[in-house]
C-alpha positions in Angstrom: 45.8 9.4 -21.5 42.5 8.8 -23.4 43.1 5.0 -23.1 43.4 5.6 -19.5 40.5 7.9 -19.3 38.2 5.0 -21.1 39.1 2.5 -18.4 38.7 4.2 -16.0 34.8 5.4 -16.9 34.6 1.7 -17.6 35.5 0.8 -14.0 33.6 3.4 -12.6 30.0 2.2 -14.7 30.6 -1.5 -13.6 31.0 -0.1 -10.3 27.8 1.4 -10.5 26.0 -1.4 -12.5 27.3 -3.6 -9.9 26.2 -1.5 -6.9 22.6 -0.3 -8.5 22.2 -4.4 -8.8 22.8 -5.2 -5.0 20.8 -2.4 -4.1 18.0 -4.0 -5.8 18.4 -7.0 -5.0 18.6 -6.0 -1.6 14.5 -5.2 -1.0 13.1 -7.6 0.7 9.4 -6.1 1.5 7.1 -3.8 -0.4 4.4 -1.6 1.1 2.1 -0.2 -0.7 -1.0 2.1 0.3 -3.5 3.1 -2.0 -5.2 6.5 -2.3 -5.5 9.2 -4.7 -2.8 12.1 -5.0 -3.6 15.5 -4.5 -4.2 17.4 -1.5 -8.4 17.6 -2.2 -7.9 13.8 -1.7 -5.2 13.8 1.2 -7.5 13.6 4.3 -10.1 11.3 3.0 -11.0 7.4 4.1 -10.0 6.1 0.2 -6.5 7.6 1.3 -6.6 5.2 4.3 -3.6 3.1 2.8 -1.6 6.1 1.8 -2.3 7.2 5.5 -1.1 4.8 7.1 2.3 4.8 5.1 2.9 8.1 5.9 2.5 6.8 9.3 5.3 4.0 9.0 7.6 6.3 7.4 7.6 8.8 10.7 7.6 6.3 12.7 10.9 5.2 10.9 12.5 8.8 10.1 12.3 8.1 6.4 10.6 10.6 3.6 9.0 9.2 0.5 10.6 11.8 -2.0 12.2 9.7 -4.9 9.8 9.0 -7.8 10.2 5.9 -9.8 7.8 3.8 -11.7 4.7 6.2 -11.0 4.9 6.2 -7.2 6.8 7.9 -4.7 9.0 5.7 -2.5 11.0 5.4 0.3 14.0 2.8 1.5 13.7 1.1 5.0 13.6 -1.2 7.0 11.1 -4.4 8.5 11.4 -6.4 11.4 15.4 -5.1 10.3 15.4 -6.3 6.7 15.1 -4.1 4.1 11.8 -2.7 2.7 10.3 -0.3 0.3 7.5 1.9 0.9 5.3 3.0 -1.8 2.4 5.8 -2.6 1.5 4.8 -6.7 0.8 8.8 -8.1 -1.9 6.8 -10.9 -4.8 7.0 -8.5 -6.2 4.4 -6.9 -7.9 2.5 -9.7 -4.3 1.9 -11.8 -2.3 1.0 -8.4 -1.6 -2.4 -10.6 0.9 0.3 -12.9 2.9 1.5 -10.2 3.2 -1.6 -8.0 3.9 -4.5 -10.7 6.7 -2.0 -12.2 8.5 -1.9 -9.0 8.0 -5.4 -8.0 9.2 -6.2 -11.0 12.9 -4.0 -11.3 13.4 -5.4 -7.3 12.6 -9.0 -8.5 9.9 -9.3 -5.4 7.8 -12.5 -5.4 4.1 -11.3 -4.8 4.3 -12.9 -1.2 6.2 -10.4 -0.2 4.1 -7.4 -1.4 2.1 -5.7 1.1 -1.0 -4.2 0.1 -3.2 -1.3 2.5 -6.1 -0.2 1.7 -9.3 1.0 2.8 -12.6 -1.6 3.4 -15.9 -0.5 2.9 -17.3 -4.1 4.0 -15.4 -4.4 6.9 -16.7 -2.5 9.8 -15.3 0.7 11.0 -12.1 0.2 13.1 -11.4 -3.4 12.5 -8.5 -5.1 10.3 -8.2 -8.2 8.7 -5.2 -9.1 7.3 -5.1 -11.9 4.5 -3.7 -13.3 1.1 -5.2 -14.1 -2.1 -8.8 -13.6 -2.6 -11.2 -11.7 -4.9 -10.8 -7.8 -4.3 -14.5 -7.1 -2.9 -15.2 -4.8 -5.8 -11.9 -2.4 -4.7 -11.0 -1.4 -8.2 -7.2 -1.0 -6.8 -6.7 -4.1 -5.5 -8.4 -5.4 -8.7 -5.7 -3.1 -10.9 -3.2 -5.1 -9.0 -4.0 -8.6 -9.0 -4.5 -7.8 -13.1 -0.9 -6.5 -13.5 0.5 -9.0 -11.3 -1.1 -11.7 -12.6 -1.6 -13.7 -9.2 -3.6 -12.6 -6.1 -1.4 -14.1 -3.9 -0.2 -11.3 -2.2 -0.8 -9.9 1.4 -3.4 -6.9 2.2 -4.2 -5.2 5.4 -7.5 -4.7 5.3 -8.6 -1.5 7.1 -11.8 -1.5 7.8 -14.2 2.0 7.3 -17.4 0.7 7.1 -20.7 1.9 4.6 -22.2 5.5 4.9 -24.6 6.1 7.7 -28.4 4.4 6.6 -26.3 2.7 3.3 -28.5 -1.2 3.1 -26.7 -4.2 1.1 -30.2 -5.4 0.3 -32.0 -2.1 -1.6 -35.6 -2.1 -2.3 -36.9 -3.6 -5.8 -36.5 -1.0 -8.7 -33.8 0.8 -6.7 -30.0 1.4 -7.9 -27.3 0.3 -5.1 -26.0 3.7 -3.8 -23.4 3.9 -5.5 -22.8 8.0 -5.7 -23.2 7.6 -2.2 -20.5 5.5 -1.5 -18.4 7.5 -3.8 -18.8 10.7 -1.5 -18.5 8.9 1.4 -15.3 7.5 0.0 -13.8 11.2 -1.4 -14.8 13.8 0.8 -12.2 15.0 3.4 -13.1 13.6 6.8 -14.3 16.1 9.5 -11.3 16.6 12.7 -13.9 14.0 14.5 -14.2 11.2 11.7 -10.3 11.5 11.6 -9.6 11.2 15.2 -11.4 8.3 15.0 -10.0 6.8 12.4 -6.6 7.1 13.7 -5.7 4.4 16.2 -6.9 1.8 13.3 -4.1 3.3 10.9 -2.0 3.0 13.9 -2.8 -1.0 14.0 -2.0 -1.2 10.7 1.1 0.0 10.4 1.8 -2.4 13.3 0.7 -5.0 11.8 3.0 -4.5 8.6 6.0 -4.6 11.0 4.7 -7.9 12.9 4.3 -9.5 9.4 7.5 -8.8 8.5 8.9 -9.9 11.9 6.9 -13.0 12.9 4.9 -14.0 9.9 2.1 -14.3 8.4 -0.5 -16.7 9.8 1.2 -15.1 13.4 0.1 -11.8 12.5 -3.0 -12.8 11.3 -3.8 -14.4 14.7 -2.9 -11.1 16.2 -4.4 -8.6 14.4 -7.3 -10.4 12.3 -8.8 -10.0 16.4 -10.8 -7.5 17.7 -8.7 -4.5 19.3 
């Protein structure tokens, strides 16, 4: 009976070896959207990626509630193939920790990662969707790139603009506004500022799908447009 007992849990773990295998080697897309956790964070324009995530996931009937590898995620679908969505929980800065774990466990070439995140040098209300590239001084794409090892992977660029009166060019003697841009990037949006934020979010989220469904250089053409 023990004998019997043995194979059988032996069946049963290769069954569920076996299955845990397809299931990862099912994912065909990641999504990612950076932001900080915390609800003092949860309605501010650094939490644009995360934003827009929680966006796709409604629009999909999916909840990110399983924790792995730092992040919350959840299992869906893109363009009908099958996708993870992802939140890191390491704040925005060590995104790279979350993100090249996962990719990582699902064996994911970094072509088929897909990166949101807020722009401060893109003006408000446009996207731009690209690959590769330096990371514009955006510490969590940065994090990224550094874990991955490669830059060649797709963001969806959503653009928020500088603070009111902020200048590239600042005066001689004078420090680039940097505590500025840090508030502006933090605090929680007023009802107004996130109305108006919201139909870029929307685009975004498109735009993830139209990647997935008609390509890259084809949803570039789309969206990299003015709406």
């Amino acid at each position: 009976m023990a004998a019997i007992k043995r194979l059988f849990g032996n069946f049963r773990s290769s069954r569920a070896k076996k299955s845990d295998s397809e299931a990862r080697s099912a994912i065909e897309w990641v999504v990612t959207g950076l932001g900080n956790p915390g609800e003092e964070y949860a309605r501010s324009r650094h939490n644009s990626g995360f934003m827009t995530i929680d966006r796709i996931a409604k629009a999909k009937g999916v909840e990110l509630g399983r924790r792995r590898f730092k992040g919350v995620t959840a299992e869906t679908t893109l363009a009908e193939k099958p996708a993870l969505l992802v939140k890191p929980q390491t704040f925005y800065n060590l995104s790279g920790e979350c993100v090249s774990a996962l990719l990582g466990y699902f064996k994911i070439p970094p072509n088929h990662l897909i990166v949101l995140h807020d722009e401060l040098d893109l003006e408000a209300g446009r996207l731009r969707i690209k690959q590769g590239g330096g990371d514009a001084g955006n510490r969590g794409v940065r994090s990224i790139a550094e874990s991955l090892g490669t830059t060649d992977f797709i963001r969806v660029r959503i653009g928020i603009g500088r603070p009111p009166g902020f200048t590239v060019e600042m005066e001689p003697g004078r420090q680039p506004k940097t505590e500025e841009n840090k508030d502006y990037l933090l605090r929680p949006m007023t009802a107004a500022e996130r109305d108006a934020l919201a139909p870029i979010l929307e685009r975004a989220a498109s735009a993830v799908e139209a990647i997935a469904a008609n390509g890259l250089e084809a949803a570039m053409n789309r969206y990299n447009q003015r709406s």
